[in-house]
N, C-alpha and C positions, 0 to 999 in steps of 0.2 A: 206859032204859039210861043210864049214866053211866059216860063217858069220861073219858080225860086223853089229850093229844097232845104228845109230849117232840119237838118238831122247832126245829131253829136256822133255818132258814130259814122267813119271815114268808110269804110268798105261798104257798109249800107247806101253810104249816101252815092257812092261812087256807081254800086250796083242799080240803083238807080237811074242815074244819070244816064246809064248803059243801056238798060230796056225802056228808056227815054226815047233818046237815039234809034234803037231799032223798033219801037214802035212808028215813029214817024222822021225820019231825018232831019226834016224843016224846026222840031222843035229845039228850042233855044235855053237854057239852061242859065237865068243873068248873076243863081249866086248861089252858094252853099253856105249857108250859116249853123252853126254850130252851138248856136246860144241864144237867150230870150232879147241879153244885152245888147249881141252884135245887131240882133233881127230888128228888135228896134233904131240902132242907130242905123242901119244901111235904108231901112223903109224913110225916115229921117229926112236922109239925106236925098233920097230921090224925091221928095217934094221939094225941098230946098231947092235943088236944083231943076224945078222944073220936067223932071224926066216920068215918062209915064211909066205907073205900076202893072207889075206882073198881073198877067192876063189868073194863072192860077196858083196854088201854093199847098205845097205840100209839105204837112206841119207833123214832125215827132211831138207825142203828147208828154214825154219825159224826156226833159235837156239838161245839158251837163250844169245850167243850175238855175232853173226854174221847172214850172206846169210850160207846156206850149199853150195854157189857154192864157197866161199872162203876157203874153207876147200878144196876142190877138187885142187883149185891151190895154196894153201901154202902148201898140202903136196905133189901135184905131181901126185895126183893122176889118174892110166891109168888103173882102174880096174871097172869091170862091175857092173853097178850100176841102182838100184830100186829106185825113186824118192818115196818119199810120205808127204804128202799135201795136205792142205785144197781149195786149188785151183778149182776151176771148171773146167769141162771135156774142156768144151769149148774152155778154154785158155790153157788148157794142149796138143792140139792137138801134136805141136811143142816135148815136150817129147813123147810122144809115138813113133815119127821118130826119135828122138836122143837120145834116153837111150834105156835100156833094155823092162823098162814098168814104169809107174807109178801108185801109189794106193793112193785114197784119204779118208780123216781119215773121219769117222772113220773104218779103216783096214775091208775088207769085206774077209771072208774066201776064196769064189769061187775066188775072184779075185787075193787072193793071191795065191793061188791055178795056176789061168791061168796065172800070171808070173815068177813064178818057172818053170814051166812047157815049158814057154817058154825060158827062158834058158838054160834050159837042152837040149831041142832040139837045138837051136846055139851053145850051149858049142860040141856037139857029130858031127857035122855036119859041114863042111870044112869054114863053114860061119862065119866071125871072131866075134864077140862077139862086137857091138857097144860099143864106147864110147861117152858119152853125147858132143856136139856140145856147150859151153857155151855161144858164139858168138846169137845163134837162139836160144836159153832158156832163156836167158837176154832180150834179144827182146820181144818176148811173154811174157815176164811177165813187161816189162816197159810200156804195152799197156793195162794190164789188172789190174781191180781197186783191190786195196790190199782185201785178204778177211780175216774177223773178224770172229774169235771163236764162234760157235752157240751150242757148247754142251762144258762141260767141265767133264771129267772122274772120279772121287771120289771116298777113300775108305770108307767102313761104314760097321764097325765089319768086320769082314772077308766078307762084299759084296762088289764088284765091281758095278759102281748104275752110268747112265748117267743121268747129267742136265742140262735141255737146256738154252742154255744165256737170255731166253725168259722167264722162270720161278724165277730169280736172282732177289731178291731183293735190294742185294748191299752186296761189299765185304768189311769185313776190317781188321783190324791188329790188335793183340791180347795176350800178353803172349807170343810174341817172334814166331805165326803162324800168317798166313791168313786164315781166314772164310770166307765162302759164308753163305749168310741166305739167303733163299730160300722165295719167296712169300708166301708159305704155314707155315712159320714159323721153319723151321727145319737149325740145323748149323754144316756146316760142313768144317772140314778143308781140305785143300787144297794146292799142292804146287809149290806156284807161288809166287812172290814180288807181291804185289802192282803195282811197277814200272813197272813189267813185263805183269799183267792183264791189265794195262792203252793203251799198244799197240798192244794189243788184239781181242780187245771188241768194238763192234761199236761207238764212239764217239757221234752218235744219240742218243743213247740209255743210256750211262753211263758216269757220269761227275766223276773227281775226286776231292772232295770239299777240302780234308784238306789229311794231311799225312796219315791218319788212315781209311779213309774212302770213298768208290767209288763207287758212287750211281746208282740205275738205276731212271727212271721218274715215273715211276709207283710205286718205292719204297721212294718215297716222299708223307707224306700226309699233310702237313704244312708246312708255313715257317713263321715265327716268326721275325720282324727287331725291332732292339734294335737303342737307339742313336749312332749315328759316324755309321750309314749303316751297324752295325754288325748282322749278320743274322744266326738264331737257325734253323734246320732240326725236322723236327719230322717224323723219317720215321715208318714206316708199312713193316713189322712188329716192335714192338719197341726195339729200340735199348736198348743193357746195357750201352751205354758211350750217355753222351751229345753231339751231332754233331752240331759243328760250320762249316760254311764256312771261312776260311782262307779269311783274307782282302785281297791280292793281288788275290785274284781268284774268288770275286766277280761280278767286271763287266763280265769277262767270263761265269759266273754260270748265269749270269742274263740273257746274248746275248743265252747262252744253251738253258735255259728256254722258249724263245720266237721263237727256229726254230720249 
């Protein structure tokens, strides 16, 4: 069998790839894309050239910068497809009737397990092979509240280590990476923008005070005002840079402060 896996996040997609593999050996893994853009031009090119399409595909519904449902219609796509998503079963009801199956991250083996398995049974069976209904998935999810990242996937040495959004003391920018520092003090890189963690992460939970830096409330242990309302961070654990809040993101940080 031959796959493709449209996921922006690297360790997802890798993990993956892995209980791919030890689901059935034979399957064949032809690309990992990362975006609605590439998915598009890689689907593209294999008409272009004649090459036959991935037997299934397995589509993230938020990519580093689109819906994954615009990917399905800039390339056209009429191929059978595994949703997977942080969404709640709840709200997912709607894909389980109009797709193949959906799996929410983080990826659970059995489950991936029960919808290969159910594909296999429609792919052998006179029964045509759904394809996702966008009309009623647009629907169900314009009704349900966006869900925000509760664990984030990390390398550290050759370990593979989950961190829950609940142990984050604040991310920030560094040497041309992103770190997370951990409540307990530990730092670790990560690969996201900034830009890309801000619409992420619960907004309860995490402000973005300046370009470099994106806090959680609990990884504030001071704040410090200077004349002209300029305002010092003192987070916990301590930071190596000085964190200001940006003047124009002041009143915001303040109104944060007080929900």
């Amino acid at each position: 069998m031959n796959v493709v896996i449209v996921e922006d996040e690297k360790l997802t997609a890798r993990r993956l790839e892995n209980l791919l593999a030890d689901y059935d050996s034979s399957i064949e893994v032809l690309a990992i894309l990362p975006s609605v853009g590439k998915g598009v031009a890689w689907f593209a090119e294999r008409v272009e050239q004649g090459l036959p399409q991935p037997e299934l595909v397995f589509l993230d519904i938020h990519l580093e910068d689109d819906s994954g449902f615009q990917l399905i219609e800039r390339a056209g796509l009429t191929l059978p497809i595994i949703f997977t998503t942080a969404y709640d079963q709840y709200t997912l009801q709607a894909f389980k009737t109009n797709s193949i199956d959906y799996l929410l991250k983080p990826i659970d083996e059995t489950e991936l397990a029960a919808a290969l398995d159910k594909f296999k049974r429609l792919r052998q069976s006179d029964t045509s092979t759904p394809l996702p209904n966008l009309n009623l998935l647009l629907k169900a999810l314009q009704t349900a509240p966006a869900p925000y990242k509760e664990r984030f996937m990390v390398t550290i040495g050759t370990k593979i280590r989950s961190i829950e959004a609940a142990d984050i003391a604040y991310f920030f920018y560094e040497d041309k990476s992103t770190w997370i520092t951990t409540r307990d003090g530990q730092h670790v890189s990560i690969d996201y923008s900034l830009d890309k963690l801000a619409t992420m992460i619960d907004p309860k939970q995490f402000f973005r005070v300046n370009r470099a830096f994106l806090v959680s409330l609990e990884g504030i242990r001071t704040i410090h005002t200077y004349s002209g309302s300029k305002l010092k961070l003192d987070l916990q654990p301590v930071s190596r840079q000085e964190v200001f809040v940006s003047g124009d993101r002041i009143t915001d940080f303040k109104e944060w402060l007080g929900k």
